[in-house]
N, C-alpha and C positions, 0 to 999 in steps of 0.2 A: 572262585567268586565268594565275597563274602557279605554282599551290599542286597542283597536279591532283587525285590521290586524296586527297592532305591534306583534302581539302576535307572531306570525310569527318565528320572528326574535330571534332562537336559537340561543345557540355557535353553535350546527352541522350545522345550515344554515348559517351562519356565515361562517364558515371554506370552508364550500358546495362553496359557493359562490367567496372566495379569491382563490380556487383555477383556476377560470377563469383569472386572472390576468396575462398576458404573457409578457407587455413591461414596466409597470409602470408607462405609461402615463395618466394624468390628466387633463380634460375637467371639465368646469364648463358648467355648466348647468343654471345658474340662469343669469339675469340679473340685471344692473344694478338699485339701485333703484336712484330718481333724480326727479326735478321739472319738470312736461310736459310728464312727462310717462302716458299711456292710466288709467283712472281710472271707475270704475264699480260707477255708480249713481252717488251721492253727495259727494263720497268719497274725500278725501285729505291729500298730504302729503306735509307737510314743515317742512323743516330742518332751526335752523339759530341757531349760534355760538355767543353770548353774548359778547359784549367787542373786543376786540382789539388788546392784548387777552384778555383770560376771566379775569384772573389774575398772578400775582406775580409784579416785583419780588420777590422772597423767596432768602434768603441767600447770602453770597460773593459772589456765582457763579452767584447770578440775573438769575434765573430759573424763565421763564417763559409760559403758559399754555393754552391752549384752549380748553374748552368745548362744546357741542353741544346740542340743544333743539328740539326734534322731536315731531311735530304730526300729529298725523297719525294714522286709523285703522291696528295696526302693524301690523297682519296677515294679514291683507285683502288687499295686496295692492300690485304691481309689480310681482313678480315672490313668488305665494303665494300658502302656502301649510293648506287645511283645514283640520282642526280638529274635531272631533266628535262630539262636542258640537256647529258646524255653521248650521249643516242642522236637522229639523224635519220637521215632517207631522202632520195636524190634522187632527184627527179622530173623535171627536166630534161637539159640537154644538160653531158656532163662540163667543170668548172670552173665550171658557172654557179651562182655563191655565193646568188643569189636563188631559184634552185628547189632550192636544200637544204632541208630543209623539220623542223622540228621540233616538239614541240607545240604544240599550238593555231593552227599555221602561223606562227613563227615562222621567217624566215631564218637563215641563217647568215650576209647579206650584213647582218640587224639587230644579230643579237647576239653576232659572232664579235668576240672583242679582244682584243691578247696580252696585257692585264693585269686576265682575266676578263671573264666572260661578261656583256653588260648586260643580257641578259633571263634567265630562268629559274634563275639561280643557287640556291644549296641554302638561301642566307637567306629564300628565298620561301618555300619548305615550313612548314609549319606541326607542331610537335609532335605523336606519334603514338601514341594509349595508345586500346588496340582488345582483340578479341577474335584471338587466333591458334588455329589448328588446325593441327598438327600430325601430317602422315601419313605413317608408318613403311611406304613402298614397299618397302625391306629386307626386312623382316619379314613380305610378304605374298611376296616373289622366295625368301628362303630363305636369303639371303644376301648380299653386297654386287653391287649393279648395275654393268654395263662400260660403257665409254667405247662412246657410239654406241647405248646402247640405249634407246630413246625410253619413260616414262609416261605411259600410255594412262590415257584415261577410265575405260577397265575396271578398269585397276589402280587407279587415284585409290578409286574404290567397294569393290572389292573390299579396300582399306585400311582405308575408314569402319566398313565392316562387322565386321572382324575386331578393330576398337576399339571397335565399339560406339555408335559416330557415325551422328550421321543427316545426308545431305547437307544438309535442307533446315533444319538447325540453322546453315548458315555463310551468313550475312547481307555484306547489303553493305555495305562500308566493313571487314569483318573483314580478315584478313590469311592465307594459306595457305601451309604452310611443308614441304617434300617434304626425307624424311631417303631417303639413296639407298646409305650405307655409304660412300660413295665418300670421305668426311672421313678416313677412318681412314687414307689416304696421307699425309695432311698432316704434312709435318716427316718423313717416311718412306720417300716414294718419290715426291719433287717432280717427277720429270722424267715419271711415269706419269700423278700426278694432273693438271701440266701440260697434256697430251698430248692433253686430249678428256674428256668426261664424260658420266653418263648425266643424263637430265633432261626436263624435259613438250617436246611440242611444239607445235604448231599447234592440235592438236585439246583439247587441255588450254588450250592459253592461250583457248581461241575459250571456254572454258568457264569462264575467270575473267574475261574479260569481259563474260559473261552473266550473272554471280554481283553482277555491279559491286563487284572488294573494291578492298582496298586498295592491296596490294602481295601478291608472292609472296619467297618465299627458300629456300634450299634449302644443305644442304653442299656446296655444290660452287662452284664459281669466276665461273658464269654465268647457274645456273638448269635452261637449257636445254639441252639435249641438243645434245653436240659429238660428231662433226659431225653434220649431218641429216638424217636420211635419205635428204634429196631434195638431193643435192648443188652443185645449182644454187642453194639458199638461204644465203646467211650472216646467223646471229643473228635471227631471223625473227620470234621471242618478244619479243626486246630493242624489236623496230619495232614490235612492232604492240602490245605492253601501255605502254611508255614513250608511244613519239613518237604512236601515235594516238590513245591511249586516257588517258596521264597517268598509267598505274599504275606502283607503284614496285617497284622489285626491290632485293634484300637477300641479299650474296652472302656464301660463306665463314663460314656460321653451323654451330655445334655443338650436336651435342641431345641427347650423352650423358647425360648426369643427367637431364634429362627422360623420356629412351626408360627408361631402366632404375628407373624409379619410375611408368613407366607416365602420365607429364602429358602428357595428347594435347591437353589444351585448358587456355587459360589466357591473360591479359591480357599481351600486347606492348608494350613501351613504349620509344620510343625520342626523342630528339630530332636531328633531323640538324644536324651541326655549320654554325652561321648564319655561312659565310664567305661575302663578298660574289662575285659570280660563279662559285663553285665548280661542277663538274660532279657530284660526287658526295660524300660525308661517310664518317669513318671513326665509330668510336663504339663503345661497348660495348651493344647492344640488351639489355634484360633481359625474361624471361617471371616472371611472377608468378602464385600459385596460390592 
């Protein structure tokens, strides 16, 4: 298998799912991508459009054209959704490319190649139209959450409840999406939001893997809580919902118009972009109500 949570995504959850739809409204979910947006390491993105335009004119009518030149880690970058093939673990002895291990026990000695990945890439995924929940952790804190402070189970509930949500309404294959206020740095104080962020940990992901969804997402850069509490861990969430489990994660997402018209729940719909080997997809996700 190389589709993970995708797999999910029947017609009957499909249909499951559009029948939540009551007004026909459309929120985006994604941000903008752009020069000066927050970026994870050494990453980078630039765009530039060749010429003046690029070319023509072509024909009587003098049809003229513009092209554009991007680079950039395409998945990994803005509002970015990972693919199967970004996270493993090893289990062996360091450099041994055969006990990297990634979903489904894939190697890295299988599927690592400099010109994409041949197992797991984001063309496997399968299109994603579900139910999302949407939990305002902010709004249960008071305020926006710090870098390093973990969402606990208790909060997760304590969130449902003050929406009016009932836990045993989020089914498997749905999608869980933590607003933490932490976005509101975004384009504003990149080197902060940078820097670490609040977000679930262990005991929250041990709880979307027992929900069996789909994926999780959150406004922030990773999901999970940076750093971790337990500082002996790096990205613990990213291991154990991706590489062991197949769930997919959905970073650098925005919920204002949602939060502020109150849509806690509502059909996610996304397609990750079908490049061959890719490790993860950019895209603009939309929520629909």
């Amino acid at each position: 298998d190389e589709a993970g949570s995708t797999n999910h995504i029947t017609p009957a959850k499909v249909l499951d799912a559009m029948k939540w739809v009551r007004d026909g409204k459309i929120y985006k979910m994604g941000r903008t991508y752009g020069q000066g947006m927050p970026l994870f390491g050494a990453r980078a993105f630039t765009l530039r459009i060749p010429g003046g335009p690029t070319g023509g004119p072509f024909g009587e009518n003098r049809l003229v054209y513009h092209h554009d030149f991007l680079a950039t880690e395409i998945g990994q970058v803005g509002t970015q959704f990972d693919g199967l093939g970004h996270i493993g673990i090893q289990l062996g002895r360091d450099g041994d490319r055969n006990e990297m291990r990634f979903y489904n026990g894939f190697s890295v000695q299988e599927i690592s190649d400099a010109y994409g990945l041949k197992k797991l890439g984001t063309e496997k995924l399968k299109p994603i139209v579900t139910r999302g929940h949407l939990v305002d952790i902010a709004a249960v804190k008071g305020a926006m959450m710090d870098a390093g402070q973990e969402i606990s189970l208790a909060d997760v509930r304590a969130a449902l409840a003050k929406q009016n949500m009932e836990e045993a309404d989020i089914k498997p294959g749905d999608g869980i999406f933590f607003n933490t206020g932490w976005g509101s740095l975004w384009m504003k104080n990149n080197d902060r939001y940078n820097a670490g962020e609040p977000g679930i940990g262990v005991e929250a992901a041990n709880w979307v893997i027992q929900k069996d969804l789909a994926l999780t997402g959150a406004d922030t850069w990773a999901v999970e809580v940076i750093p971790n509490p337990d500082k002996t861990l790096a990205f613990p969430v990213h291991g154990m919902l991706i590489a062991k489990h197949g769930i997919l994660n959905h970073e650098n997402l925005i919920f204002d118009d949602l939060i502020a018209e109150r849509k806690y729940q509502f059909v996610y719909i996304f397609c990750p972009s079908p490049i061959k080997g890719a490790t993860g997809s950019n895209g603009s996700p939309i929520a629909v109500t």
